[in-house]
MINUFI-250038 format. One record per residue (C-alpha): residue number from 1; x, y, z. Coordinates in Angstrom, 1 decimal. Layout:
<atoms>
  nr      u      v      w
 NUM      X      Y      Z
...
</atoms>
This chain:
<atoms>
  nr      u      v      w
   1   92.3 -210.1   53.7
   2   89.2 -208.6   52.1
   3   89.2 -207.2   49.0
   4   88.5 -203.6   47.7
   5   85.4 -203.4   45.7
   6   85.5 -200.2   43.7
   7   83.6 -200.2   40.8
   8   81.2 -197.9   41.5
   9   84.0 -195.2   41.6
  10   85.7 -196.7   39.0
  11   83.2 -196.2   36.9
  12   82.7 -193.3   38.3
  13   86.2 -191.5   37.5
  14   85.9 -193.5   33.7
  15   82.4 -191.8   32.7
  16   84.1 -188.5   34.0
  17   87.1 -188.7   31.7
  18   84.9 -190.1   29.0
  19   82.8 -187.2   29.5
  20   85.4 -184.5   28.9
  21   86.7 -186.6   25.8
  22   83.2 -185.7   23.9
  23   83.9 -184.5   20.8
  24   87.7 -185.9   20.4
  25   87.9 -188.2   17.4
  26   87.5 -191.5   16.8
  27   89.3 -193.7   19.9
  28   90.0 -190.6   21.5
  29   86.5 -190.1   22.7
  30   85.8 -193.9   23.1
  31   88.4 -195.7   24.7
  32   89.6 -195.2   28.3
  33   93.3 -195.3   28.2
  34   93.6 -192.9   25.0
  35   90.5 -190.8   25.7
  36   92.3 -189.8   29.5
  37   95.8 -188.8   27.7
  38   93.8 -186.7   25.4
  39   92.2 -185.2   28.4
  40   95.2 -184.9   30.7
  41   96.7 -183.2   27.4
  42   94.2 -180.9   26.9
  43   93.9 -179.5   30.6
  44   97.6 -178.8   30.3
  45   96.9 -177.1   27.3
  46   93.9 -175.0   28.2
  47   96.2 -173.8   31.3
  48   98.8 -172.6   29.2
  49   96.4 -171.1   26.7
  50   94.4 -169.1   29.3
  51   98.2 -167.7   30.4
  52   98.9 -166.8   26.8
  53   95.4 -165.1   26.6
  54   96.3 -162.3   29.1
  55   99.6 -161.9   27.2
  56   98.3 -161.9   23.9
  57   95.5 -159.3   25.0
  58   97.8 -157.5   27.0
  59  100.0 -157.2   23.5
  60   96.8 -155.5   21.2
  61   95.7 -153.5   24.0
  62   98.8 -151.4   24.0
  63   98.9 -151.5   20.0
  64   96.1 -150.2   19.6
  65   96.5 -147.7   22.1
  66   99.5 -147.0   20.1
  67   98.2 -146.5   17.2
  68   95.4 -144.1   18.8
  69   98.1 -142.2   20.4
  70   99.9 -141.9   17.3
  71   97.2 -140.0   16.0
  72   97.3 -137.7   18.1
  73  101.5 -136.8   17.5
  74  102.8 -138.8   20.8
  75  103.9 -142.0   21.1
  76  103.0 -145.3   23.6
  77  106.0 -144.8   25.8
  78  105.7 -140.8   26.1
  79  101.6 -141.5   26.5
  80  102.4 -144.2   29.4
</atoms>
């Protein structure tokens, strides 16, 4: 049985994780193991946030179309 040789993509896949862990803190952007929890942490973060961002938007639009509307004597729910 031969055996696999990877460590070209090894490497590969390390520098990758390593490389988004620029800028994390102390081991966090230096060793492998911690620096690709930290990364796997922050991707699932960065989904959730860009779902929150539409809500959060989507929450001071209609305020401040509210309080525009307000102005003029009608409210958001008579307006829409």
């Amino acid at each position: 049985m031969v055996r696999v040789k990877r460590g070209n993509v090894a490497r590969k896949r390390r520098k990758k994780i390593l490389q988004f862990a620029k800028g994390y803190r102390g081991a966090h952007s230096r060793l492998f193991r911690v620096a690709n929890q930290q990364v796997m942490k922050a991707l699932r973060y960065s989904y959730i946030g860009r779902k929150q961002k539409k809500r959060t938007f989507r929450k001071l639009w209609i305020t401040r179309i509210n309080a525009a509307s307000r102005l003029n004597g009608l409210s958001y729910s008579r307006l829409i």
